[in-house]
C-alpha positions in Angstrom: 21.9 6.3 -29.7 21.1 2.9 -28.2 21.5 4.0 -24.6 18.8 6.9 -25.1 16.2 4.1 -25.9 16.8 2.0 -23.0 16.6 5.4 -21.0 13.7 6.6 -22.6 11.8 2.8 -22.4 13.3 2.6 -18.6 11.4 6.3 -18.0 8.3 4.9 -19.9 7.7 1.8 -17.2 9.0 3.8 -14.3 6.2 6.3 -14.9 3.5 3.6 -15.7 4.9 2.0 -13.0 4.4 4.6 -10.6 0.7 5.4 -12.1 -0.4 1.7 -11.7 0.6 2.2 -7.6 -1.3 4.9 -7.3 -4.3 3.6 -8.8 -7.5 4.1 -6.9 -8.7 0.6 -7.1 -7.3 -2.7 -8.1 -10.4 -4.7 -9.3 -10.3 -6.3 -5.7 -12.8 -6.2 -3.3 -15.5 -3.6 -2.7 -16.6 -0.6 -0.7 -18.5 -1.5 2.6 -22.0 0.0 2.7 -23.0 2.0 5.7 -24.8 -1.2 7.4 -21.8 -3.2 7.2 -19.7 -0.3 9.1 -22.3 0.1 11.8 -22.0 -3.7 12.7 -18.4 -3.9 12.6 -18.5 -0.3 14.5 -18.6 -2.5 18.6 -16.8 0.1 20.0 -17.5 1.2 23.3 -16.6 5.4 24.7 -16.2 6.2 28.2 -19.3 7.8 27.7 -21.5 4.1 27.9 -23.5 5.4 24.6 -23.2 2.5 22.4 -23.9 0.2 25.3 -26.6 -2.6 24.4 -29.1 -3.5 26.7 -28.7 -5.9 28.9 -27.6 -6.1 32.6 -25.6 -8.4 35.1 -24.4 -8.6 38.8 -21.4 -10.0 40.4 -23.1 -13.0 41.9 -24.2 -14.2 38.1 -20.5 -13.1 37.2 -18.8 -15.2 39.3 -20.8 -18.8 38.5 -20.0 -17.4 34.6 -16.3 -17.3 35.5 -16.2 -20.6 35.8 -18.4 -21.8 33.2 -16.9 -20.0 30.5 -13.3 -21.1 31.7 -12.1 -17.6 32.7 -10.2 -19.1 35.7 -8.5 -21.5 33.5 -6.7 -18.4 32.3 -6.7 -16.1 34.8 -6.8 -18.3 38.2 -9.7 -19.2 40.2 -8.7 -15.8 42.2 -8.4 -13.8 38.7 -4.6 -14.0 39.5 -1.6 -16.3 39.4 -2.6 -17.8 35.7 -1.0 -17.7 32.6 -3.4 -14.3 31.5 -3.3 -11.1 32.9 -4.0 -10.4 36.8 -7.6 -9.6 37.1 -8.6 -9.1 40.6 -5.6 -8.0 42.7 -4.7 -9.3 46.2 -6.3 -7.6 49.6 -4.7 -5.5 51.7 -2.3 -8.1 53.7 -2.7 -10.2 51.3 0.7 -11.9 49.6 0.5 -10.9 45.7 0.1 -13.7 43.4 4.3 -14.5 42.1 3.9 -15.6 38.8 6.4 -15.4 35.3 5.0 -12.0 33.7 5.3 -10.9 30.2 6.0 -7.6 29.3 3.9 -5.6 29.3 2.8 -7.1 32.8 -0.4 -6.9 34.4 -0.4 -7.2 38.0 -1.7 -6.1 41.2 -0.2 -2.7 40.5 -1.7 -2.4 37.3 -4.7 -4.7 36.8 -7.5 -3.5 34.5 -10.0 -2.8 37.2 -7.8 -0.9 39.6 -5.8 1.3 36.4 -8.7 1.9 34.0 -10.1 5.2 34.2 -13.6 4.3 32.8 -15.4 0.7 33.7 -16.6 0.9 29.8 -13.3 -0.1 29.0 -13.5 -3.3 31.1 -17.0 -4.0 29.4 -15.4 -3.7 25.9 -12.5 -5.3 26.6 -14.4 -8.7 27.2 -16.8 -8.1 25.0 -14.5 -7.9 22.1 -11.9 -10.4 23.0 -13.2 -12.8 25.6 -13.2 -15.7 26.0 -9.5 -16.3 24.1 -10.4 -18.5 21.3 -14.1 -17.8 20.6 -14.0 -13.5 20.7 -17.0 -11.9 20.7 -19.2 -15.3 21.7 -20.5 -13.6 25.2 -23.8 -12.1 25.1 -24.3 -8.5 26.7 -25.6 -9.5 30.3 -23.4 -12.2 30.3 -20.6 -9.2 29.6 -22.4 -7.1 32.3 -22.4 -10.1 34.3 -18.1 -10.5 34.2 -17.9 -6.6 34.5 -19.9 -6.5 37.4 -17.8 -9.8 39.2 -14.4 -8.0 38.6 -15.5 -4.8 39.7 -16.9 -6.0 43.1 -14.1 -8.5 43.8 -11.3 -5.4 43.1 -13.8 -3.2 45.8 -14.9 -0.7 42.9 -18.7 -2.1 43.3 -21.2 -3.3 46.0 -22.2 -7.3 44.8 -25.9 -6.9 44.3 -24.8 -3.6 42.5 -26.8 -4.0 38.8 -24.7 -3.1 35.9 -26.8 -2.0 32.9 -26.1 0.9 29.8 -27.1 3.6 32.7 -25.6 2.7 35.5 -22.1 1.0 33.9 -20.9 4.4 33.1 -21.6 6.0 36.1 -19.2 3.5 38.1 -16.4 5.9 39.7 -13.0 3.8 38.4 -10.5 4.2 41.4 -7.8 5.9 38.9 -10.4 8.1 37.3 -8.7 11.1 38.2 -5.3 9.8 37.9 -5.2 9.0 34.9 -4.3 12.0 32.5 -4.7 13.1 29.3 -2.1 13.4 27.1 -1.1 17.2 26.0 -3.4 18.4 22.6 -2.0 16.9 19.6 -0.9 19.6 16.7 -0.4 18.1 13.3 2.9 17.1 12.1 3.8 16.3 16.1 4.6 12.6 17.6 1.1 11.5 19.2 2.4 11.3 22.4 5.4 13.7 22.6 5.8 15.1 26.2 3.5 12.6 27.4 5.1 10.6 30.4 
């Protein structure tokens, strides 16, 4: 008779157990209001719609490259630092031989050159540049960066503006390389078939 109440207490705190896991709430926090969502909502679609204003060319790109310490990461060139290759070589042009991390991002690869919309190249830096104080840059100084990789990886002219309008009009040279992966049908992988 003994072991039926240690069963039957053991079955009691499983199940009130199992109830206090699934609890809706634990007394901890609360639920963000709709403000609070929209601010931390930064980001950016191919589509350029939740662009801010704002607007920057290459030539005030490049003097920000240096003031905000980009090339201390990146290279004077935007290659051959520690951080990702920004602006690949030129045609005849030795590559920059560095020690790459996996994933690595070089010549081959670099953002400018592989990203299939130049929104993502504006979000990119605007939600994680410079390392150490994310989120710091102001929009045209972001339009500003954009606009300096783009033109020194060929994809714009230099005195080329880059604003909410014209940002997402920029042809990316892998645009139509890119691919989408294959619909997604519930209870699938994401990515299954997907090279």
């Amino acid at each position: 008779m003994g072991w039926r109440k240690v069963t039957l207490i053991a079955a009691v705190f499983a199940v009130s157990q199992s109830a206090w896991a699934q609890s809706p709430t634990y007394g901890v926090g609360r639920t963000p209001t709709p403000e609070e969502i929209r601010a931390w909502d930064i980001t950016i679609s191919p589509t350029g719609k939740e662009l801010p204003q704002g607007h920057g060319t290459a030539k005030e790109g490049a003097a920000l490259f240096v003031s905000k310490g980009c090339n201390g990461c990146h290279g004077g060139t935007g290659a051959g630092g520690p951080a990702p290759t920004l602006i690949r070589s030129k045609p005849g042009q030795p590559a920059m031989a560095m020690a790459c991390l996996a994933p690595c991002v070089n010549d081959s690869n670099a953002m400018a050159v592989h990203s299939p919309f130049a929104t993502t190249i504006w979000d990119y830096i605007n939600r994680g540049m410079p390392l150490g104080d994310e989120g710091s840059l102001k929009p045209d100084e972001v339009y500003a960066l954009t606009a300096y990789i783009l033109f020194k990886n060929d994809v714009i002219k230099e005195d080329e503006v880059l604003d909410a309008q014209s940002l997402p009009k920029v042809k990316m040279p892998n645009h139509d390389g890119f691919g989408l992966p294959p619909p997604w049908k519930h209870g699938e992988p994401r990515l299954q078939g997907y090279p």
